[in-house]
MARFI-208873 format. One record per residue (C-alpha): z, y, x; residue in one letter. Coordinates in Angstrom, 3 decimals. Example, Ala and Ser with C-alpha at 12.3 -4.5 7.8 and 13.67 -1.06 7.14 Angstrom:
residues 2
LUMPA,c3,c2,c1,res
LUMPA,7.800,-4.500,12.300,a
LUMPA,7.140,-1.060,13.670,s
***
This chain:
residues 189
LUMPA,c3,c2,c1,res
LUMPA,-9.208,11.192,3.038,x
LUMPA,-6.230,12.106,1.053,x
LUMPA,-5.126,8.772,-0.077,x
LUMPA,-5.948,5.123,0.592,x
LUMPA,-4.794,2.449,-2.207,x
LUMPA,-4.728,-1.381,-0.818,x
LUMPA,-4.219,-3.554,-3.380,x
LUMPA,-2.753,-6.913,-1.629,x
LUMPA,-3.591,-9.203,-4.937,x
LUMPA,-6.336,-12.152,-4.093,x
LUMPA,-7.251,-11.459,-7.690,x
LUMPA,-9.773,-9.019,-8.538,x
LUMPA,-9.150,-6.755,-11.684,x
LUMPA,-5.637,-7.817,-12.195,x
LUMPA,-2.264,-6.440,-13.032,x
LUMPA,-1.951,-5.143,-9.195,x
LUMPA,-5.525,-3.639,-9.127,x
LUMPA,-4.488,-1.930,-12.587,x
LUMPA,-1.602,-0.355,-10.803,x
LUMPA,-2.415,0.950,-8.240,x
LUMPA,-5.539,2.392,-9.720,x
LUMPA,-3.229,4.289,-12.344,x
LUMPA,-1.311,5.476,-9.612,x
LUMPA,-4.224,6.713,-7.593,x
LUMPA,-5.462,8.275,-10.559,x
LUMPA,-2.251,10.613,-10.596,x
LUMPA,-3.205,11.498,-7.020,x
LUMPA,-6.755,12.178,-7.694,x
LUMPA,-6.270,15.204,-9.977,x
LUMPA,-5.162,16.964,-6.406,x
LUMPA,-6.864,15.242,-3.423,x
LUMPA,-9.453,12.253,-3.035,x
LUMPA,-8.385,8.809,-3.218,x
LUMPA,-10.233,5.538,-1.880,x
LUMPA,-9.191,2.405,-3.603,x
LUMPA,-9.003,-1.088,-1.157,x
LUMPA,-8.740,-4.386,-2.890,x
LUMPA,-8.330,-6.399,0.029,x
LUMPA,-9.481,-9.559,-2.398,x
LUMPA,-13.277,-9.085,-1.534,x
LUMPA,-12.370,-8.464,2.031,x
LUMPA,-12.242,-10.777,4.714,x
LUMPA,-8.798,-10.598,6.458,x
LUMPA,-7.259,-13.142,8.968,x
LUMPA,-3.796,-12.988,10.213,x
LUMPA,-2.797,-12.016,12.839,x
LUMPA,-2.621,-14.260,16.263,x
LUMPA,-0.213,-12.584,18.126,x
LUMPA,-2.375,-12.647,20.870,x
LUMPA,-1.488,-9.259,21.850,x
LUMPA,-4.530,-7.819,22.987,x
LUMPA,-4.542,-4.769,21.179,x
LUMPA,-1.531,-3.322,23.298,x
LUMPA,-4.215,-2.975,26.248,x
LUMPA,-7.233,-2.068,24.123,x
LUMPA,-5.859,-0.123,20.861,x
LUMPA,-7.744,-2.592,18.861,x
LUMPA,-7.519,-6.122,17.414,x
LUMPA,-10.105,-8.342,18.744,x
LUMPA,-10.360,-10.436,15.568,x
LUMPA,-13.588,-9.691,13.710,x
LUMPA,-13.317,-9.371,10.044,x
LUMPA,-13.215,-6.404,6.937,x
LUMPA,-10.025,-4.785,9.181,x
LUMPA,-12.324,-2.656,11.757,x
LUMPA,-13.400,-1.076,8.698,x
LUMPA,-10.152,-0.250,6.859,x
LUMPA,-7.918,0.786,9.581,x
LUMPA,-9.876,4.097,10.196,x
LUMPA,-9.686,5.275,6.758,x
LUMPA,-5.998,4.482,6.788,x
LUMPA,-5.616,6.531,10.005,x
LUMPA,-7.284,9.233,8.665,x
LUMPA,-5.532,8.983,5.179,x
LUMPA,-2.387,10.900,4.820,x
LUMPA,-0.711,8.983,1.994,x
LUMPA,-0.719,4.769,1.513,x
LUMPA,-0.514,3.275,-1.488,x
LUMPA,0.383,-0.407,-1.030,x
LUMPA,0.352,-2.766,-4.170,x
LUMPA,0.937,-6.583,-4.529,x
LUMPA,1.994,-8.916,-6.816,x
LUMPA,5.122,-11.293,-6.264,x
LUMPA,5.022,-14.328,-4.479,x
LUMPA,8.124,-16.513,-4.731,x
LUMPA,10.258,-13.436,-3.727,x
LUMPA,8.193,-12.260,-1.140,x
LUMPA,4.561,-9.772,-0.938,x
LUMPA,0.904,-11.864,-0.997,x
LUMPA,0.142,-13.801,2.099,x
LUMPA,-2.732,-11.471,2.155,x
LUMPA,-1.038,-8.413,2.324,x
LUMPA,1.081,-9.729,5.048,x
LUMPA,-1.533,-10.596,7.474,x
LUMPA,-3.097,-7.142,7.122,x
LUMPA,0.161,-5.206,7.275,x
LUMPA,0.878,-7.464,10.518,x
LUMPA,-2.474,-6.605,11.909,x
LUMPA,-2.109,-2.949,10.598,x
LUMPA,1.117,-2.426,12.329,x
LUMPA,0.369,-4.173,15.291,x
LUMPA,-2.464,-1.917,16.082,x
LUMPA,-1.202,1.220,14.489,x
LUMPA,2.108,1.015,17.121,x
LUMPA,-0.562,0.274,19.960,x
LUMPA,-2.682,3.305,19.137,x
LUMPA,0.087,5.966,19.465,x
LUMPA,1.856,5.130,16.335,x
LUMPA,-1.065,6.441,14.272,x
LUMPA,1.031,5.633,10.792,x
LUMPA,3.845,7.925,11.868,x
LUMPA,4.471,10.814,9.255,x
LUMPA,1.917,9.576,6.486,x
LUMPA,3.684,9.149,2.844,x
LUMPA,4.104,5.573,2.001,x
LUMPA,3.840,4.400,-1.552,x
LUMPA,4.804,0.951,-2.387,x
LUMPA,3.940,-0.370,-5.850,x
LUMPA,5.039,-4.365,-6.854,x
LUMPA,3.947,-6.560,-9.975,x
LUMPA,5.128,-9.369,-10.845,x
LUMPA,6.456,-11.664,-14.266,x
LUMPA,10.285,-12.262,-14.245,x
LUMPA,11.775,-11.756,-10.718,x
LUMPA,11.902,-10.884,-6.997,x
LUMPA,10.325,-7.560,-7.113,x
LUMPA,13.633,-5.401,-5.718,x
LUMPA,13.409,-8.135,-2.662,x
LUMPA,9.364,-7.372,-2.408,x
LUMPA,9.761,-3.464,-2.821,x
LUMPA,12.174,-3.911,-0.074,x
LUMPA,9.669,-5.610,2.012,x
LUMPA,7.574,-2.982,1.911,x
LUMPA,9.623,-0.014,2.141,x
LUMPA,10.766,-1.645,5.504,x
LUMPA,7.076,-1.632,7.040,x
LUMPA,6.847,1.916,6.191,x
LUMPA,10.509,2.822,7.663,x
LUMPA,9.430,0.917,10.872,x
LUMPA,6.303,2.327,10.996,x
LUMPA,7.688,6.227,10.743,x
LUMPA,6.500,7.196,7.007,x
LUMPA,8.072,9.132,4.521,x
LUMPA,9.063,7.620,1.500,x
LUMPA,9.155,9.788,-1.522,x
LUMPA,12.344,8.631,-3.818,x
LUMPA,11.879,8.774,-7.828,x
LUMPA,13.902,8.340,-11.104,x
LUMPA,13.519,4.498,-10.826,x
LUMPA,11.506,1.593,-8.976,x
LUMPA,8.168,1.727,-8.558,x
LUMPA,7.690,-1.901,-10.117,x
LUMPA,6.068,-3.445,-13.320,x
LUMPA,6.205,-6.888,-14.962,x
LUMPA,2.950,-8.259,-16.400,x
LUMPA,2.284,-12.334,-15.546,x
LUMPA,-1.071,-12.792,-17.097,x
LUMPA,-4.334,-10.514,-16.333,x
LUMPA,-3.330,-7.360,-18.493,x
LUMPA,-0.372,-8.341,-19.180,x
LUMPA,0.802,-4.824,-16.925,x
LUMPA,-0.177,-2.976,-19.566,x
LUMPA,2.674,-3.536,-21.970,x
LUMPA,4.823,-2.428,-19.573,x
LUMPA,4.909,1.150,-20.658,x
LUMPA,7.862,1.712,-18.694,x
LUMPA,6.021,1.379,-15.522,x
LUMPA,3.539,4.259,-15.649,x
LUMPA,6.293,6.893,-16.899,x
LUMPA,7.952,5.826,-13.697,x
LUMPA,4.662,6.324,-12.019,x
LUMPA,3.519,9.665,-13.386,x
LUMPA,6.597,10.729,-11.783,x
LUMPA,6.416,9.095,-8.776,x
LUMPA,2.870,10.401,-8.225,x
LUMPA,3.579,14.009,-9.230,x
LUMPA,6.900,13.666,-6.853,x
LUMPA,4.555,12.230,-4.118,x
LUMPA,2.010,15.200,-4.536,x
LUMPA,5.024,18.194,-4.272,x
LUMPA,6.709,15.822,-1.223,x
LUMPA,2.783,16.298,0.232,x
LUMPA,2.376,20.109,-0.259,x
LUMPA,5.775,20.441,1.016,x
LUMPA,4.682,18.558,4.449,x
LUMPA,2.192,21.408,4.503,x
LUMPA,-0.377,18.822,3.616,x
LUMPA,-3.806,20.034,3.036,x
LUMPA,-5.158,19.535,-0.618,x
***
């Protein structure tokens, strides 16, 4: 798998969903792409239980089993949520918690994959949740490819992202710089 898409949002078909669909679209014309709304998955947070750092794997059952190989076999993530009250969804942080966790307890499996990080939201807080992001992906050992501007769009209502036109210049460039950051990784298209 080339690239895996996650969209954080709890709402199906939204402004986040719309994103990060555009921006796997970009991706697409060069390497497959598997899109992940995490809305019509079943993901609990994590327990801190610890577990995983003697098996490799995270003894709550849900939808994660089933995401984190595609992610480990994925060579660039694309994570997308909307803001909430200056920070990323509460169900995007319970998966990157669990993702992380088990990720550093497998060998650091994330280490070296491009990280994309892609944030929606209607008036504020999306530098803070951008941030948010961009940390999990230093911690975690990805590269982040840089661009002309911030990889964020404001939209409140469902559609609303669209009138943002703003937003996807930024992304066709961000995707196109993603793809060349990719090849140059001697990353196999």
């Amino acid at each position: 798998m080339g690239a895996v898409g996650v969209v954080g949002s709890p709402r199906r078909r939204g402004n986040t969903e719309y994103l990060v669909k555009y921006y796997l679209k970009q991706l697409a014309k060069e390497l497959a792409t598997e899109l992940i709304p995490l809305a019509d998955r079943k993901i609990v947070a994590c327990r801190g239980c610890r577990k995983c750092q003697s098996t490799g794997e995270c003894i709550i059952q849900d939808d994660f089993q089933g995401i984190y190989p595609l992610i480990a076999r994925s060579k660039i993530l694309v994570l997308g949520t909307p803001v909430y009250y200056s920070s990323m969804s509460p169900l995007l942080s319970s998966f990157l918690s669990r993702l992380g966790m088990v990720s550093s307890n497998r060998g650091r499996e994330l280490t070296g994959k491009i990280g994309v990080g892609l944030v929606i939201g209607r008036r504020a807080g999306h530098n803070m949740v951008l941030a948010q992001l961009l940390q999990f992906y230093f911690y975690h050992g990805f590269v982040i490819p840089g661009g002309h501007y911030w990889t964020i769009g404001f939209g409140g209502g469902v559609g609303e992202i669209k009138k943002d036109r703003e937003i996807f210049e930024v992304l066709n460039a961000h995707a196109a710089f993603t793809l060349k950051i990719f090849k140059k990784l001697g990353g196999d298209l």
